[in-house]
N, C-alpha and C positions, 0 to 999 in steps of 0.2 A: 599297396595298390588299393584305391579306393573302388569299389564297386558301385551299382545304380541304387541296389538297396542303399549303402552307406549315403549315399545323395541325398536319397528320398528322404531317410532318418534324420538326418540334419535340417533339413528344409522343414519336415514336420514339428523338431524341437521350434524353431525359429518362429514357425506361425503359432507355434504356440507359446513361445515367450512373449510374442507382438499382443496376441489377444488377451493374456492376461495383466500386461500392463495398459493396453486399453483398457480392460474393465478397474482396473485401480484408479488408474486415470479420472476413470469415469464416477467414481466414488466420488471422489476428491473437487472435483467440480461440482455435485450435486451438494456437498457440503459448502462449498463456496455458496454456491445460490440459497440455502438456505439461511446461511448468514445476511445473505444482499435480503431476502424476504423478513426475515426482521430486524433489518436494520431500516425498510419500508414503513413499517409498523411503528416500532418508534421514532424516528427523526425525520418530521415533517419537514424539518429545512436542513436535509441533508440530502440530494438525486444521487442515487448509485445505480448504473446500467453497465452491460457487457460492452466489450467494445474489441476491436482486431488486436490480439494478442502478434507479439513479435516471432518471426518463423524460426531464427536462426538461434535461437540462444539453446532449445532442447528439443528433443522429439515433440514433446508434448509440451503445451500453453495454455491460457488461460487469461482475461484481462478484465478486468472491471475500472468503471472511471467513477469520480464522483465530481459534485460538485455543490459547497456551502453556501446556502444564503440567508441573508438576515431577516427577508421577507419570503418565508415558506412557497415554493411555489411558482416565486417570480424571478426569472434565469437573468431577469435587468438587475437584480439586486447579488449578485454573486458574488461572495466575498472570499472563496478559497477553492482550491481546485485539488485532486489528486487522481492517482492511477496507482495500481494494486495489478502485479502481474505474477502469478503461480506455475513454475515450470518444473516439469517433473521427466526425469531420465533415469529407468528402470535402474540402470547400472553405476550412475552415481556420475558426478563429475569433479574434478580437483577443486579444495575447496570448500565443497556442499557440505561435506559429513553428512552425508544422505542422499534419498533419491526426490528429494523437493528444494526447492529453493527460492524465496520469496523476494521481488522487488519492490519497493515502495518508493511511492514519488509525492511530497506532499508543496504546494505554494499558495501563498497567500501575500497579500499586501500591508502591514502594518503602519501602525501611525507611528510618523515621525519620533514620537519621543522614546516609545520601545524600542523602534529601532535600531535608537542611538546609545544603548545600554551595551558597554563591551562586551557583556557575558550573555549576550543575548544568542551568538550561536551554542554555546555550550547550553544554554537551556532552551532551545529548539531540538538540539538532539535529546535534553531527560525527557520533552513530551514523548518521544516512542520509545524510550526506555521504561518509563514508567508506568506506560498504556501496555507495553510488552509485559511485563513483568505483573500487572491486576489482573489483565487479561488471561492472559495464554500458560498452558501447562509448562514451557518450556523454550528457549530458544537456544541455537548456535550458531557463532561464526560468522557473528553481525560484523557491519561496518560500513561507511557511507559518509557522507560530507553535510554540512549547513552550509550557504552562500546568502548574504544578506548584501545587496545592492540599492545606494542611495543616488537617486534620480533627483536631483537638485536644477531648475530653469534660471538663467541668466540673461543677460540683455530682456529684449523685446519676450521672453517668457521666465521674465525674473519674479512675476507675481503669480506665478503657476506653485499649487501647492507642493513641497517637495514629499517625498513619495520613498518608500524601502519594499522592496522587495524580498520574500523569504523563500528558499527554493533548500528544502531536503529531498537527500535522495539514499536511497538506505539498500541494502541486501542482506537477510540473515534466512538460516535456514530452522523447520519450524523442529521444536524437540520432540524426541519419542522414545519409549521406553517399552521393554516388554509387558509392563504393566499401564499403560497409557498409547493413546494414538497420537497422530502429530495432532488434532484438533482440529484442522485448518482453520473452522469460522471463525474460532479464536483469535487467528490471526488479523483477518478480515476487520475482525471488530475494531482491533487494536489500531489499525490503520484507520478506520473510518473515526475514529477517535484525537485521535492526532490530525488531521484533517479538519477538524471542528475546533477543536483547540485552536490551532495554528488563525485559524478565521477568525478568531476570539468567540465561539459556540460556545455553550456550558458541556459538558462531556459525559458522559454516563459512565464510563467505565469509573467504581472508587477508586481515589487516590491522584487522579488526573485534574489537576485544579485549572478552570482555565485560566491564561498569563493577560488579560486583558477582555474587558465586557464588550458585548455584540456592538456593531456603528453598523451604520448605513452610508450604500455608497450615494452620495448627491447627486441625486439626475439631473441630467444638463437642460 
């Protein structure tokens, strides 16, 4: 038989397992931002801003967008797009191997002839293996897809330039050891990397070569 004390006790573990995954929480974003601050610093044609993270996937979220362009500055000249979303559940969920888990979402537009290279999704997924791997202390229990779609005009828009679209989308969880932290900004970088890549940007991270030089998109 439970009593009011036995109540009370439970309730008081509870707010207090809440408040200290808040303040983890709250680490762990402040490392985010610190990453997004210099990643302001160095890459003038790369915008990364917060933005409404997704409610349903953990207690806890987190969202930054970015956005590449070939003329620093100028949101007409955009040539790649991504989202980086960081969710955290104190108690782990199936899957994670931990209590973080990272989404990334990278697209860009390439030129026709990359495109058209069979093995071009398999080397859309080594940019963030490769950017994971320079960058960050560790990962697990990645996985995710490449989708490249070619928009080809016919009839009356048969002289429309034909056009590929590249759409990764990726989840892994970040690694940690007793000797090391998951890193987060690490992470961040890595995406913001792949991101710049994929736009054909030269990339910071060593080892990440980019797969094609900067173009510009033609203004109308």
């Amino acid at each position: 038989m439970s009593t009011h004390s036995d109540h009370h006790g439970r309730s008081g573990q509870a707010a207090s397992g809440q408040a200290a995954a808040e303040a983890e929480f709250h680490r762990a974003v402040t490392e985010i931002e610190t990453a997004m601050a210099e990643q302001r610093l160095l890459r003038a044609d790369l915008k990364v801003d917060t933005e409404t993270p997704p409610r349903r996937l953990a207690p806890f979220a987190y969202a930054v967008a970015a956005a590449a362009s070939a003329t620093p500055g100028d949101p007409d000249d955009e040539i790649g797009w991504g989202r980086f979303v960081l969710l955290f559940d104190a108690a782990g969920q199936a899957g994670w191997d931990g209590k973080y888990r990272i989404i990334g979402y990278v697209r860009a537009e390439l030129e026709p002839d990359i495109g058209a290279d069979p093995l071009i999704n398999e080397v859309g997924w080594s940019w963030l293996i490769e950017a994971l791997d320079s960058r960050t202390t560790g990962y697990r229990n990645i996985s995710g897809t490449v989708t490249t779609v070619v928009t080809q005009g016919f009839g009356g828009k048969q002289n429309e330039p034909t056009s590929t679209g590249f759409e990764l989308r990726a989840s892994w969880s970040p690694g940690a050891t007793e000797e090391t932290s998951s890193a987060l900004g690490e992470h961040l970088a890595a995406w913001c990397d792949v991101v710049c890549v994929a736009a054909g940007l030269p990339p910071l991270a060593p080892g990440v070569a980019a797969f094609r030089p900067p173009r510009r998109r033609p203004r109308p």
